[in-house]
N, C-alpha and C positions, 0 to 999 in steps of 0.2 A: 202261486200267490198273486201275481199281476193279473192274473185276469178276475181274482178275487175282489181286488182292490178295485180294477175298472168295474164289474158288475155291485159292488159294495157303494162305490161313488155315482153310481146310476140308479141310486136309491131303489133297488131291490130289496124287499123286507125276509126272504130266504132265499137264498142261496146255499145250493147241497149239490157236496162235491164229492166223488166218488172217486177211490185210491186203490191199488193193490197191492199190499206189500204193506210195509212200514221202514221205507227208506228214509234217509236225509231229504226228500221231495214230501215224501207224506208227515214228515217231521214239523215239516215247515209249514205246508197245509193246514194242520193240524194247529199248531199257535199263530194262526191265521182267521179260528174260526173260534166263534162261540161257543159251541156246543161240536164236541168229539166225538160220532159213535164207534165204536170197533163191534165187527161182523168176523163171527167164529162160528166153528162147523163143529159138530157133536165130532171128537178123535183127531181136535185140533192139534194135537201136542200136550207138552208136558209144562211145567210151570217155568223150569230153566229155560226152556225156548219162546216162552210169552215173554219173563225178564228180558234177555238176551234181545229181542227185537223192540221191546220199547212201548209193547204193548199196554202194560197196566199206567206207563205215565201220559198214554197220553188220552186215552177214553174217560169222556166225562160218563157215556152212558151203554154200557155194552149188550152185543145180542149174540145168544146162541139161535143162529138160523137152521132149517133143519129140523125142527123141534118134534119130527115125526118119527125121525129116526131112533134107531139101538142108543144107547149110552148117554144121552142126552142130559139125565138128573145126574149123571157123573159129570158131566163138560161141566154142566151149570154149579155143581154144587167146588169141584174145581176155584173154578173162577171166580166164585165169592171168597174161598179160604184163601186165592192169592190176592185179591184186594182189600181182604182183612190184614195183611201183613204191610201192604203199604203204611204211606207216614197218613197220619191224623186228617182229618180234613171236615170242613164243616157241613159237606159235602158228600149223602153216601150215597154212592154208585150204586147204580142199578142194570141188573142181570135179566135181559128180556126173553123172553124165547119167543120163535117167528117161525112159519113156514110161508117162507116169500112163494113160493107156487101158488096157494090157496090163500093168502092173504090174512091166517091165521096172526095173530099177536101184534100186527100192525097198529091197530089202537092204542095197545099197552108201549107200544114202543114212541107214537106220537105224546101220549100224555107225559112218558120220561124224559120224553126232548123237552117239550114244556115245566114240563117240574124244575128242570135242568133253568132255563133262560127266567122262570120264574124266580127260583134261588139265586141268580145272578143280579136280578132288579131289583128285587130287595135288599140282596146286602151291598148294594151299591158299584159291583164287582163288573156289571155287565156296560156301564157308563165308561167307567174306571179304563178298563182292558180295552174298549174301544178308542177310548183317546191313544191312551200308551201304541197301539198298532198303526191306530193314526200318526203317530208321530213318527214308529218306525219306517211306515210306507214315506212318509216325506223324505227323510235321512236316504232311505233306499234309493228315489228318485234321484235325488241332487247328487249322491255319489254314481249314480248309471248316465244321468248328464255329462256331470265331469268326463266320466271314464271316457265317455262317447267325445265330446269334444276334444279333449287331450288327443284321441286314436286319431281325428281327421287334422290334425294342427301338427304332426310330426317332423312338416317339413317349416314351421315357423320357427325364422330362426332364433329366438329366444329361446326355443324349445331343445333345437342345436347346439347351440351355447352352454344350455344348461344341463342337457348331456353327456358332453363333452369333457365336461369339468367333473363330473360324478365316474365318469368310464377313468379319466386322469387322476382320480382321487384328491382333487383338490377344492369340492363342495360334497356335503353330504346330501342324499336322495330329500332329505326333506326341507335343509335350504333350499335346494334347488326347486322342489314344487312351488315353494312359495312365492320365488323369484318368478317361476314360468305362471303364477296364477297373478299374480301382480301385474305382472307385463300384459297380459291378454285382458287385466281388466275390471 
């Protein structure tokens, strides 16, 4: 997400960022960005294992890649009966198919992104969600500050002091922050 934010504040008007997995990393990526896509393979799995990894919450616009392949209207038709069961949205997700080799579906897949960031600026949602991230990235900085300052000041002795007193139990951890953010300033 940092380097989202650095390229986002360098007034880049896209930025696409490639993930594998859907960890706690692509989690956070993911409400990082605008627009979500998820990249699925015809014999991806099952619907438990799309749930279970976080799949259907966090794609705004999905793609069966592959689309040349065996089983494909199965993947695809899958994947729309599991985001039909999702919660309500005024927002319907869109199922693309793509053969990234030959560059098949690639259009259909730009116009969804578009569809997508167009649905967004209209209902106001795309202004919205940028400030609210804006605000998280500041919070984000100021407490990666802090942290970083507080790590190099370990041997300042207010910092000892206060401690001292928290290890002897006789201030709690967040008197004492305030004490040691006081004294430094």
């Amino acid at each position: 997400p940092r380097v989202i934010a650095v390229l986002d504040g360098a007034g880049f008007d896209l930025v696409i960022v490639e993930t594998v997995g859907v960890g706690q990393a692509e989690v956070d990526i993911a409400a990082n960005a605008d627009t979500s896509v998820v990249v699925v393979n015809p014999g991806w799995g099952d619907s438990v294992q799309a749930a279970k990894a976080g799949l259907l919450e966090i794609g705004e616009v999905f793609v069966v890649n592959k689309a040349d392949r065996p089983n494909v209207a199965e993947a695809v038709n899958d994947l729309r009966q599991m985001l039909m069961l999702g919660a309500p949205s005024e927002w319907e997700v869109p199922v693309v198919e793509t053969v990234a080799l030959d560059g098949s579906g690639l259009d259909d897949l730009w116009k969804a992104i578009g569809d997508h960031r167009d649905h967004l600026t209209t209902t106001g949602r795309l202004s919205a969600e940028r400030n609210l991230r804006a605000e998280a990235r500041l919070r984000s900085a100021i407490r990666a500050e802090i942290e970083s300052q507080v790590a190099t000041h370990t041997d300042d002795p207010a910092y000892l002091l206060a401690l001292e007193a928290v290890r002897g139990r006789t201030m709690d951890p967040w008197s004492a922050a305030l004490q040691i953010l006081g004294a430094s300033g």
